[in-house]
Each structure stands twice: as structure tokens, then as C-alpha cells.
N, C-alpha and C positions, 0 to 999 in steps of 0.2 A: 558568130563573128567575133576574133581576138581582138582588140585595141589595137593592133598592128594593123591588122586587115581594114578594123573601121577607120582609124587614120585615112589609108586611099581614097576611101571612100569619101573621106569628106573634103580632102582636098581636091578630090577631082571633080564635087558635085551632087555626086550620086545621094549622098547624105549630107542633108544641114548638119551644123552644130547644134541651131534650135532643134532639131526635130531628137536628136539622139538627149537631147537633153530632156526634152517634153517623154519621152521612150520611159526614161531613167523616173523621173517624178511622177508618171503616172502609175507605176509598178510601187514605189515607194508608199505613195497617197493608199492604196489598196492592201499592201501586208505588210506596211510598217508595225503596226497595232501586232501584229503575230508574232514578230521576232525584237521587238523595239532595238532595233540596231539606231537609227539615227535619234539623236536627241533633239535638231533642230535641221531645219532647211533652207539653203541659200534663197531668201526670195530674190534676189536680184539674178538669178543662175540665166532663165530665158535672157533676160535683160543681155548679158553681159555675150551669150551665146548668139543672138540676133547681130551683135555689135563685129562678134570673128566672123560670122557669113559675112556681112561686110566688107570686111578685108578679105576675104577670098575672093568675091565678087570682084574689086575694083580690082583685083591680081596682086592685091600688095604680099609684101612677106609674110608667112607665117609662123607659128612657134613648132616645137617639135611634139608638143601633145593638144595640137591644135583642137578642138571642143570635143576632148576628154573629159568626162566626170570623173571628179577626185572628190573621194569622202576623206576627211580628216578625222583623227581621234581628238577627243575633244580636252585632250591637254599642251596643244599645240595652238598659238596665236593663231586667229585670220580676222581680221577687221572687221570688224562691223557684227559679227559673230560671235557666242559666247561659248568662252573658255573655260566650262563650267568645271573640269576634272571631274563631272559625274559626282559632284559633292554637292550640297546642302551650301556649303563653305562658299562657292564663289557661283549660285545658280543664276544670280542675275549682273553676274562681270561682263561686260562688251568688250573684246577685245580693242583697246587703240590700236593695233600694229600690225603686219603680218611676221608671223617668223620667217627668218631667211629662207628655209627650204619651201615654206608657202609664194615667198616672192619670185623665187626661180620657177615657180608650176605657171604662176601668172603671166611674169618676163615670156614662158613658151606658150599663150595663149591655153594652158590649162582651166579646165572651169572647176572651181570650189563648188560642191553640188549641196553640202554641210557638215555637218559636227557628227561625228557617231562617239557611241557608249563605249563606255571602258569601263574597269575597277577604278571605284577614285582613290582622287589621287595616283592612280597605279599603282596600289595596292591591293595585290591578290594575283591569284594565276587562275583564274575560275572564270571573270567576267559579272560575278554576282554580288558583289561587293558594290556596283553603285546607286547612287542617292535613287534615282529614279527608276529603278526595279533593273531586274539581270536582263540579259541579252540572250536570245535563243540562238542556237545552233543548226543553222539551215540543212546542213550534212548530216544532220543526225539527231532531229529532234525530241526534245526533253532532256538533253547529254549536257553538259556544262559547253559553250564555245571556246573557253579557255581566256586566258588571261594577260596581260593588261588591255594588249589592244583587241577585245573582246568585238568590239564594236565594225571595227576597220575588214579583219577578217572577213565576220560572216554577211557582211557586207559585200566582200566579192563573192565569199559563197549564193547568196541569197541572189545575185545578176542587181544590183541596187547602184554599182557605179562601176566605171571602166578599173580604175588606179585604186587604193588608197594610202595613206601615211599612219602610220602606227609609230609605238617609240619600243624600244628593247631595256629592260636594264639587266633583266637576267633569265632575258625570255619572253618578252612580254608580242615580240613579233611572232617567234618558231612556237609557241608553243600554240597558239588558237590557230596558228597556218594546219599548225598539222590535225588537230580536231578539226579544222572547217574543210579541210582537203586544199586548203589552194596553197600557193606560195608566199612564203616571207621572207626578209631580208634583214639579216643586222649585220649594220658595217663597223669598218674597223673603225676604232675609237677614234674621230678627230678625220672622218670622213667628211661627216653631215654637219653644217653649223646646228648647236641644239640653240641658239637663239629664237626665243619664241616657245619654247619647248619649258614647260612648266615640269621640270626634272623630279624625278622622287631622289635621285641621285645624280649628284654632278659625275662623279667618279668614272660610273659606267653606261646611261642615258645615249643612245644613238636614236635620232630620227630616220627609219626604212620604211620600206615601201614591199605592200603586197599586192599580189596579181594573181590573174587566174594561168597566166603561164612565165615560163623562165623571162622571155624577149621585153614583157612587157614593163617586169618588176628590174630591170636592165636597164632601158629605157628611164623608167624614172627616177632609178636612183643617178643615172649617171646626169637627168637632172637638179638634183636635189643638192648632189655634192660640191663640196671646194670649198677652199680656204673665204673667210671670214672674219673682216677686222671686229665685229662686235662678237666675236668667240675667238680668244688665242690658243684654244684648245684644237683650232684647225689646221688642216695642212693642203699644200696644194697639190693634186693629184694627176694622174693622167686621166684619157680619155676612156670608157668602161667600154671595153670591144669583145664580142664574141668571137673565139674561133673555135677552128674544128680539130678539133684533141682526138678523134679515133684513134690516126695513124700513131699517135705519140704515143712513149713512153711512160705511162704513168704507173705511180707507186702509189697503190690506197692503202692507208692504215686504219684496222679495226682494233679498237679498243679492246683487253681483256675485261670485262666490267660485267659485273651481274644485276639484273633489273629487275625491278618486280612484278613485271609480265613476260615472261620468260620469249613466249610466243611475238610477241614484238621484234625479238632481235633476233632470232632465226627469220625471222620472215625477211626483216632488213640485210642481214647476213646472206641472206640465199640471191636475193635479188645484188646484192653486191657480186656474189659471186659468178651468177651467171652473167653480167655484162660486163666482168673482168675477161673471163675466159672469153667473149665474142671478140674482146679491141685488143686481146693477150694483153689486159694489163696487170701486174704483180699485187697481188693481196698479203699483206703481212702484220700480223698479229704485233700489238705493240703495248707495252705498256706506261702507263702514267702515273708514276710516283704519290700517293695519298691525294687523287682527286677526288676521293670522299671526301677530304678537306675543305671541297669548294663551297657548298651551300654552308657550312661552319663559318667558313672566313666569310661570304657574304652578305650573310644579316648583320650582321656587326656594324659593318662601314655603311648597307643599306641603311640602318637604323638611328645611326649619327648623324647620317645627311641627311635623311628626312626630317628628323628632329631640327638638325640646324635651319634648313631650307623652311620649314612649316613655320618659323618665327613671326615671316612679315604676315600671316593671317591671323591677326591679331584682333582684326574687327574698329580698328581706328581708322584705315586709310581707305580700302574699300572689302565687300562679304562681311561677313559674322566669324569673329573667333572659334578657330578649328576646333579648337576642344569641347567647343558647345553645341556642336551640331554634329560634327563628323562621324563614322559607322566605330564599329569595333573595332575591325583590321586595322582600320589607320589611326587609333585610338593608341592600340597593341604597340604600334610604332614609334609613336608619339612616347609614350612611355617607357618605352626597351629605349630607345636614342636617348632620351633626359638622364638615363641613370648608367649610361655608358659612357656617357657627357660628364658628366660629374666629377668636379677638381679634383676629390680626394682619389680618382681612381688614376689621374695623370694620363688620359689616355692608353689605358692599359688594354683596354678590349679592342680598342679601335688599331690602336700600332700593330696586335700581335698579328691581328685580321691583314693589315698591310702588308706582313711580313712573310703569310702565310700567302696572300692572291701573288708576291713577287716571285714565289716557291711556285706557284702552279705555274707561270708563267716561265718562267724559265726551261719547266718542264714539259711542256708543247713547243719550246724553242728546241730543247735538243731532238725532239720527236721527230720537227720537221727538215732534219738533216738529213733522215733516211726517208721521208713518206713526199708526196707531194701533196695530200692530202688527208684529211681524219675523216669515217664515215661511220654513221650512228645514230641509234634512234633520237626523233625530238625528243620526246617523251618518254619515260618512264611503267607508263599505264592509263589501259582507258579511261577516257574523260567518266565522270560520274554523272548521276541524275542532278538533276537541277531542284534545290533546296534539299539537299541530303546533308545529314550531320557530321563533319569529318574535322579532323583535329586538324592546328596550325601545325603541325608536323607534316600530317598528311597532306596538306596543301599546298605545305613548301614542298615537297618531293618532288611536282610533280618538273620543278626547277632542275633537278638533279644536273641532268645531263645538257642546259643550255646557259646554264650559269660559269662554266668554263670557261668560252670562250669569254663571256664578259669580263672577267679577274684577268685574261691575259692579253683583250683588248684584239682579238681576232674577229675576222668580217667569219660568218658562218648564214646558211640558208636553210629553210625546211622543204624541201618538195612533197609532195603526193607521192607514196610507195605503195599503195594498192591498202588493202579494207580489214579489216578482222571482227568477225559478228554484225558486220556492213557499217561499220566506224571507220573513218579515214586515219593512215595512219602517215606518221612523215617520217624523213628519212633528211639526216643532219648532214650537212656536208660545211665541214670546216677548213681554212686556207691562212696560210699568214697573213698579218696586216698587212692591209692594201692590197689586195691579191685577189681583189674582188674579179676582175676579169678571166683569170684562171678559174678560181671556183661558180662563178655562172656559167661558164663554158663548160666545166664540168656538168655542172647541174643540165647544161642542156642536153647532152648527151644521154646522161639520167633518165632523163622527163621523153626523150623521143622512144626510149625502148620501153619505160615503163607504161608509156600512154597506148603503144602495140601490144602490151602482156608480156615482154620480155620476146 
């Protein structure tokens, strides 16, 4: 049963909230230890789930994910809950507050079910980078889950909660959607309030939402979103509607780009191809001016901000100063930001970086004059074994190809494109800012021929 379906169900009766909740923690209690996706558990979840039967009961209103489990990543505020970033740094921080996009899940009777595992701080694209050991990949075990929101993923892969919240900054949603098989989401910049959202980057940081299908991750983003006086980095949107694009005329653009699994983007490519020719929609080859440029200009601005942002963990106000506890990767960081930081260099790495994401950006603006949308793998290549020795090079790669839209502040999605060596693969679907309703709608149409075999 989808989250859409179980909604009916519990609003007409058929299904408590407590009981889908008792469902969700009793599966958790039993192979959490197998895949350590959650770091911690809402004890108050019954509680709070007893209190929406309640209101269903006496006929009051309900919210629009009414006792849905939602797992958060755990660098995202929720009260009462710790915000640990999967770090050593902040393992015993309680959050005061909920972040905005957690109070809109509550506002629609959503239930916080807990915290899941990520890379801390959001550093890494692997999922293995946090304090309290990696995170397994349900889809495909002993394979990395992928990276940042390591945790959130294989959490809907694993059936451990309806929703969850993940954050993106250059992939951290599309890139473990597509190693876990389910769906992710990262919106256009200045969709989701990231208040609450413990950023590795202001710049590029979007709070999205994954699902095990199109409707559901739809659903909550189009909760999550809207302007926000404690973020002015937000805007006010419309409403997120699906429709039915068959009959239309759409223009997909595939990128010219070469990958280093070649097998990946034929497989992408074909299934592109076949359900263009079904809806007669136009396929055309496009290309984009040095977006090998992207992961180069990335790290750069990633790495100034995290440097500048890690400052307040200083070990005076509350956690232990970062540099005395934290892994390597965010160590890497720490250190590549301080010497990019540096007066004598007057901001020289970080501007060119700026000047280079406004070049990309520009260059998906004239793209989408002719295409209505970009389609392309999440990834780059199969996830690897879990504790394999791979260089920061190799790691960053696996970014390649979802790090674009972040420099140009586009909404983009991963769906499920079918398997290679029985590894789930995803398939990118990118739209202009705010265009999210076009590209889920897209995405749905996607998701219904690829879940048939085409």
C-alpha cells in the first residue's frame, strides 16, 4: 500500500494512525541493527499518533499527511530530537526548534517517526562518512547507499517510514534515491525554507523529500514549500499539481556527456527513447558548454562555506569543537575552506568558482529555450562495496552529473529506471526553476511506463 492509498485508509478508519505507526516501529525495532538507517526514535510517535485517531474520531479536520511516518535526516531541526549531523561534534545537541519544513509536516498532522543517518555534516556522497558507522543499502546490500541523505533513502527503500526529508547540495537527495531505487527530490533554490536545516552550504542546501513513488514525494514537497520570513532566501510559490502531459508536446533534451559507465546512459537513453516515440515526444541531442566545469566550481564555494558555517562549533556554546572530533572528509573540508578563506588570496578561488556556477547557469538557461526538459543519469557509476578504498576524487565523481543543477539552482528528480547487475539505477529529470509541477508530472509519466517495463 502507497502513502496515498494508506492516507484513505486512515481517514476513513480502516487504518489507525497508532496502528501504521506501531506497523513502522515494530519493523524498525527488528532490522534497524542490519542497516543502522535511523540514529534515534521518536518515543513520543504512538503518543502523538493516538492523539490524530482522536481527531478523526470526533470528525475534526485533518492535515494532508495525516499519520504518515516521516523520517528526517538528522541534520534537520525537530524538537525534542537530536540534530546530531551524524557527528561526534553535536551527538548529544537536542534540538530547541522545529525547522520550518518539519512544522508544515506537523501543521498537516504528519508524525516524526525519527532521525536517520547521513554523511556528517553532509559530507560525502557514500553515506559512510558518519560518526556512528555507514548506513546499509536495502536495494542492494553491502553496495554504498550513497550520499548525504544516506539515511532518509534507504529508509524508504528498507519500508521503515511512509515520507522522508533529506537535504541536496550537490546531490545529496538524487544520488542515494538512485542507489536505493526509490525517488528523490531537489527543489529549485529558494522553494523549501532551509530554516532548521544545519547547511553544509547556504549557496546551494535545499530541503526535499523522498518517496517510494512520484505522487507521494509531490505531496510532501508541495507541503514543505513556501516563502519564509525566518529564510529570505524564499519565494512564494504555487500550488505543486500533477497533470497529464501524454497528449502534449514535449521537447526532451539529452545531454552529449560521456560517463564512466557507459552502460548506464544507454540504458537511460533507450528507455528515454522508447517512451518518447509512445507520447511522439521529440528527443534532441543538446549540448552544455564546459559542464565538466561543475564539480571544479563546486568544491570551492562548498568549501568556504562549510569552513565559514563550522565556525560556531567551537565547543564554547554547546558539542565539542569540530576539529577535535570530526572524521576526515569534514576535516578535508575544514581545511581546503580555511586556505581558500585566506586574506592573502582576496577571495580568488571562491569568486572564480562564482563566476564559473553563473556560466553554467546561464548555460541551461539558453538550453531550456529549445528543450522543456533535460534527461540523464543520476549517477555517474555503480555504487561500490561498503569500506572500499577510493580516493576523494573518486568520490566526488560520483556528483558529476547532480551537481548542475545546484550551481544553476534548478528543481531536478531521480526516479527508478530499471537495474544493471541487479543495482537500481536512476534516471535525472531536470526543469527550470519552479517548474516543479511540470517535472513531476513528467516524472509521472516516467514512473508509470517504467514500473510496466516500458
Amino acid at each position: 500500500m502507497n502513502p496515498l492509498e494508506k492516507l484513505g485508509q486512515i481517514k476513513s478508519g480502516k487504518l489507525t494512525a497508532e496502528q501504521n505507526i506501531k506497523n513502522f516501529l515494530d519493523k524498525i525495532k527488528k532490522q534497524n541493527k542490519k542497516y543502522n538507517i535511523f540514529l534515534q526514535i521518536n518515543e513520543n510517535a504512538l503518543k502523538e499518533a493516538k492523539a490524530i485517531d482522536e481527531k478523526i474520531k470526533k470528525k475534526k479536520k485533518v492535515g494532508r499527511l495525516v499519520g504518515l511516518a516521516v523520517g528526517v535526516k538528522a541534520a534537520i531541526n525537530v524538537k525534542g530530537l537530536r540534530a546530531s549531523c551524524a557527528s561526534l561534534t553535536l551527538k548529544n545537541y537536542i534540538s530547541g526548534y522545529d525547522a520550518t519544513a518539519v512544522a508544515h509536516i506537523r501543521e498537516e498532522d504528519g508524525i516524526i517517526i525519527g532521525m536517520t543517518n547521513c554523511d556528517e555534516f553532509c559530507c560525502g556522497a557514500s553515506g559512510e562518512t558518519s560518526a556512528f558507522g555507514p548506513c546499509q543499502n536495502p536495494a542492494a546490500l553491502g553496495l554504498i547507499p550513497g550520499g548525504t541523505s544516506s539515511g532518509s533513502a534507504a529508509a524508504i527503500a528498507a519500508g521503515f517510514c511512509d515520507i522522508a526529508l533529506g537535504s541536496d547540495t550537490g546531490g545529496s537527495i538524487r544520488n542515494p534515491a538512485s542507489h536505493c531505487g526509490v525517488v528523490g527530490v531537489k527543489p529549485s533554490y529558494g522553494l523549501v525554507s532551509r530554516y532548521g536545516l544545519i547547511d553544509m552550504s547556504m549557496t546551494f542546501d535545499q530541503i526535499g523529500p523522498l518517496a517510494v513513488d512520484i505522487e507521494s514525494a509531490a505531496l510532501l514537497l508541495d507541503v514543505v514549500k513556501g516563502k519564509d520570513e525566518h529564510d529570505p532566501t524564499t519565494f512564494t510559490s504555487e500550488n505543486i499539481k500533477l497533470a497529464d502531459l501524454k497528449k502534449n508536446k514535449i521537447i526532451i533534451g539529452v545531454p552529449d556527456i560521456q560517463i564512466q559507465d557507459k552502460r548506464i546512459s544507454e540504458l537511460i537513453n533507450k528507455k528515454v527513447k522508447e517512451i518518447a516515440k509512445k507520447y511522439k515526444w521529440q528527443v534532441r541531442e543538446i549540448r552544455l558548454e564546459h559542464i565538466d566545469l561543475a564539480v571544479q566550481a563546486y568544491y570551492p564555494i562548498v568549501y568556504a562555506e562549510f569552513f565559514s558555517g563550522t565556525r560556531k562549533f567551537d565547543g564554547r556554546r554547546y558539542g565539542e569543537k569540530i576539529e577535535e572530533v570530526c572524521g576526515p572528509e569534514v576535516l578535508r573540508r575544514i581545511l581546503g575552506g580555511s586556505e581558500i578563506s585566506k586574506a592573502e588570496y582576496k577571495g580568488m578561488y571562491y569568486r572564480r568558482a562564482l563566476r564559473a556556477k553563473q556560466f553554467i547557469k546561464e548555460q541551461f538557461e539558453n538550453a531550456f529555450k529549445f528543450v522543456d526538459c533535460i534527461i540523464l543519469p543520476t549517477v555517474p557509476r555503480l555504487p561500490h562495496k561498503l569500506g572500499t578504498n577510493i580516493t576523494p576524487e573518486e568520490m566526488y565523481s560520483y556528483d558529476t552529473l547532480t551537481v548542475p543543477a545546484n550551481l544553476a539552482g534548478l528543481c531536478a528528480i531521480s526516479l527508478p529506471a530499471g537495474k544493471l547487475d541487479n543495482i537500481p539505477i536512476g534516471m535525472q529529470i531536470i526543469c527550470p526553476a519552479f517548474d516543479e509541477s511540470k517535472m513531476l508530472s513528467l516524472a509521472k509519466v516516467f514512473e508509470s511506463r517504467l514500473k510496466r517495463g516500458l
